[in-house]
C-alpha positions in Angstrom: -152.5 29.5 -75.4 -148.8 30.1 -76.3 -146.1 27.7 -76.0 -142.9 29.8 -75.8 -139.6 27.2 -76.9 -136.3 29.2 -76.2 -133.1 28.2 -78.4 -129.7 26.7 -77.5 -128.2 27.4 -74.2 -131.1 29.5 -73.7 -133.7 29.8 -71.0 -136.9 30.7 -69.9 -134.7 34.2 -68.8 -134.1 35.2 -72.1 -134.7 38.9 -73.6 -137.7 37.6 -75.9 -139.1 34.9 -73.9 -139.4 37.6 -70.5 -140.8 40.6 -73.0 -143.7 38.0 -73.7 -143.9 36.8 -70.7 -144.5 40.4 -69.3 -146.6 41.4 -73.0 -149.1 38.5 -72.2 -149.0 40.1 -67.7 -149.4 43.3 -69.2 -152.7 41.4 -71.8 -154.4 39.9 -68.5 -153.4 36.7 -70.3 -150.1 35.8 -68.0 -152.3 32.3 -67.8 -152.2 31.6 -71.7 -148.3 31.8 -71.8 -145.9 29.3 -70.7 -142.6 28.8 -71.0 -140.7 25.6 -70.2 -137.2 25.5 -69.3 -136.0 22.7 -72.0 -133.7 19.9 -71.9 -130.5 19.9 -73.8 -131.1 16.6 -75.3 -133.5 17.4 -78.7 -135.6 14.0 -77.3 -136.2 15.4 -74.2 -137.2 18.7 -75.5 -139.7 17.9 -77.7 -141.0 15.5 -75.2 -141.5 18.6 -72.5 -143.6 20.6 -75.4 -145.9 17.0 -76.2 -147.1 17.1 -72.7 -147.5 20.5 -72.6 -149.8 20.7 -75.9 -151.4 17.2 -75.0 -153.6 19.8 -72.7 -155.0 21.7 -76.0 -156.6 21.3 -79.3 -154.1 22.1 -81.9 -156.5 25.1 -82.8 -155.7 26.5 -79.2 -152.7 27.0 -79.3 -149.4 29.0 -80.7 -145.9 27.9 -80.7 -143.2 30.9 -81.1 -139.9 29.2 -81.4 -136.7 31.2 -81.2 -133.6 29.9 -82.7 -133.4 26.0 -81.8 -137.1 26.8 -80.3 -138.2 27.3 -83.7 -136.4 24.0 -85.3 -139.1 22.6 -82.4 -141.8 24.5 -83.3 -141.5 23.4 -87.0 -141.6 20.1 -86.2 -144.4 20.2 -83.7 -146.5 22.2 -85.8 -146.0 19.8 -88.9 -146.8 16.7 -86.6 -149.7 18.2 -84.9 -151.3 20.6 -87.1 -151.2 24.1 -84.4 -149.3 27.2 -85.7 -145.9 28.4 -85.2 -144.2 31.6 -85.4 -140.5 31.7 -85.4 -138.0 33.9 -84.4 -134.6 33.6 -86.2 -135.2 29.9 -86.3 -132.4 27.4 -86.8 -132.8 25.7 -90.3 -130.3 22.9 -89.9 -129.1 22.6 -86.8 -127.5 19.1 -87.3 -125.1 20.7 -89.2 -124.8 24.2 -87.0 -124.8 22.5 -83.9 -122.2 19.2 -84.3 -119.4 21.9 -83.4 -120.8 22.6 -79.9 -120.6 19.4 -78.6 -119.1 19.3 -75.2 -119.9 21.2 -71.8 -120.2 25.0 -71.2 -122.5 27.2 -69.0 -126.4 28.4 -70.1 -126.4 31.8 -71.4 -128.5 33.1 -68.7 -126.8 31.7 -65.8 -123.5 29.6 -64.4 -125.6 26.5 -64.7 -123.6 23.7 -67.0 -124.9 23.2 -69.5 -123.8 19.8 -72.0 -124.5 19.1 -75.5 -123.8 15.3 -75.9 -122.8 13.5 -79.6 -125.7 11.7 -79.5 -128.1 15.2 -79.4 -126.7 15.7 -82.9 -128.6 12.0 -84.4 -131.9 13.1 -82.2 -131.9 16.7 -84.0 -131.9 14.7 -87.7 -134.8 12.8 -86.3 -136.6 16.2 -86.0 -135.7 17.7 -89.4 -138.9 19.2 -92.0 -137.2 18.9 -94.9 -140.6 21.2 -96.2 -143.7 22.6 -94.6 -147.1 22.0 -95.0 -150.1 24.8 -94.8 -147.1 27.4 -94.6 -150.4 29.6 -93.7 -149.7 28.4 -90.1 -146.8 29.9 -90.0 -145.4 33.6 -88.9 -141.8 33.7 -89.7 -139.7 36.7 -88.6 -135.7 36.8 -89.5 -133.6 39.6 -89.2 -130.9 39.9 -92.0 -128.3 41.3 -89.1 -128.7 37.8 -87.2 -124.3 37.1 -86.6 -126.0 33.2 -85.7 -127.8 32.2 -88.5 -128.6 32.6 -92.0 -131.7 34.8 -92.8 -132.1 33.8 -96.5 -131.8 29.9 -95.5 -134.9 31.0 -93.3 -136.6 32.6 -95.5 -136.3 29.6 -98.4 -137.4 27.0 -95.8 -140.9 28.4 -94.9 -141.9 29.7 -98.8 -145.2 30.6 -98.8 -145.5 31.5 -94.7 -146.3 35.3 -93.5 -142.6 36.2 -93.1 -141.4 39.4 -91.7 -137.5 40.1 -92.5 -136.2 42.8 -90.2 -133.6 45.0 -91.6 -130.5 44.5 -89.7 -131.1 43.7 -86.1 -129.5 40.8 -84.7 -129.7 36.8 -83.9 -131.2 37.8 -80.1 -133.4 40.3 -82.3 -133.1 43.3 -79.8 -136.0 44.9 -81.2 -138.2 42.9 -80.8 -140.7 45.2 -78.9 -141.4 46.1 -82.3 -143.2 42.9 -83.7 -144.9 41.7 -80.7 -148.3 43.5 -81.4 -147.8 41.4 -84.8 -146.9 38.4 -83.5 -149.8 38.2 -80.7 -152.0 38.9 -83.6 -151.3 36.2 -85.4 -151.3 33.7 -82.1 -154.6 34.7 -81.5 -156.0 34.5 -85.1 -158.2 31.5 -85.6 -156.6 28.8 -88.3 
């Protein structure tokens, strides 16, 4: 199974979460994918994912994280032992996201979309300051992602399979590329 955690202001709609989402159709495995629509508030999101793993043995399943979806995945995988990969993943979001506090739209549609003060505390609450078994992780970052910063990636999951893409960019357009990879690794046994 693959549990498929979008970033900020994202959606299920986004470029990567639809290319798996038709990868896995494409597979026969449309069943093993799903991909939550997740709340704004950090709380809230994890709290969608727990019920959604509840369902599996931590040996069962994959997380791929993109962005704020892999801040998520980290901690998920830490607190329940299943493997993550992650896809330009937000290191410190605390500290990336204080300055988007306030209301806008999703990215994928007009919906509104608020990021409330009190997200910022729940994020902290969610932090790894280090991973464990970095074997259970697949960590792709491209050096052209304009969000984030590819070498604070890179130093937070030492040890993990890491991919960097040359160039590229934060919604890593080429992704196409690295899915073969990166449903390898989901369905490799830990």
């Amino acid at each position: 199974m693959i549990l498929y955690l979008h970033g900020f202001r994202s959606s299920p709609q986004s470029f990567k979460a639809r290319m798996m989402a038709e990868h896995m159709q494409r597979l026969g495995r449309a069943d093993d994918y799903v991909c939550p629509q997740l709340s704004a508030s950090p709380l809230l999101a994890i709290q969608q994912a727990e019920q959604i793993l509840a369902a599996y043995l931590p040996s069962e399943i994959t997380i791929i994280g993109s962005s704020l979806g892999g801040f998520y995945a980290t901690w998920l995988a830490e607190r329940y032992g299943c493997k993550a990969v992650l896809l330009n993943p937000a290191v410190k979001p605390p500290r990336d996201l204080e300055k988007y506090v306030g209301v806008t739209t999703a990215y994928h549609s007009d919906e509104i979309f608020e990021f409330k003060a009190e997200y910022v505390p729940e994020l902290r609450a969610c932090e790894v300051v280090a991973i464990t078994q970095p074997e259970r992780y697949l960590l792709l970052a491209a050096t052209g992602d304009e969000v984030l910063d590819w070498r604070e990636m890179v130093a937070h999951y030492p040890g993990a399979q890491q991919i960097v893409i040359q160039g590229s960019d934060h919604g890593m357009a080429d992704f196409v590329d690295y899915i073969d990879q990166v449903i390898v690794f989901c369905d490799e046994k830990a």
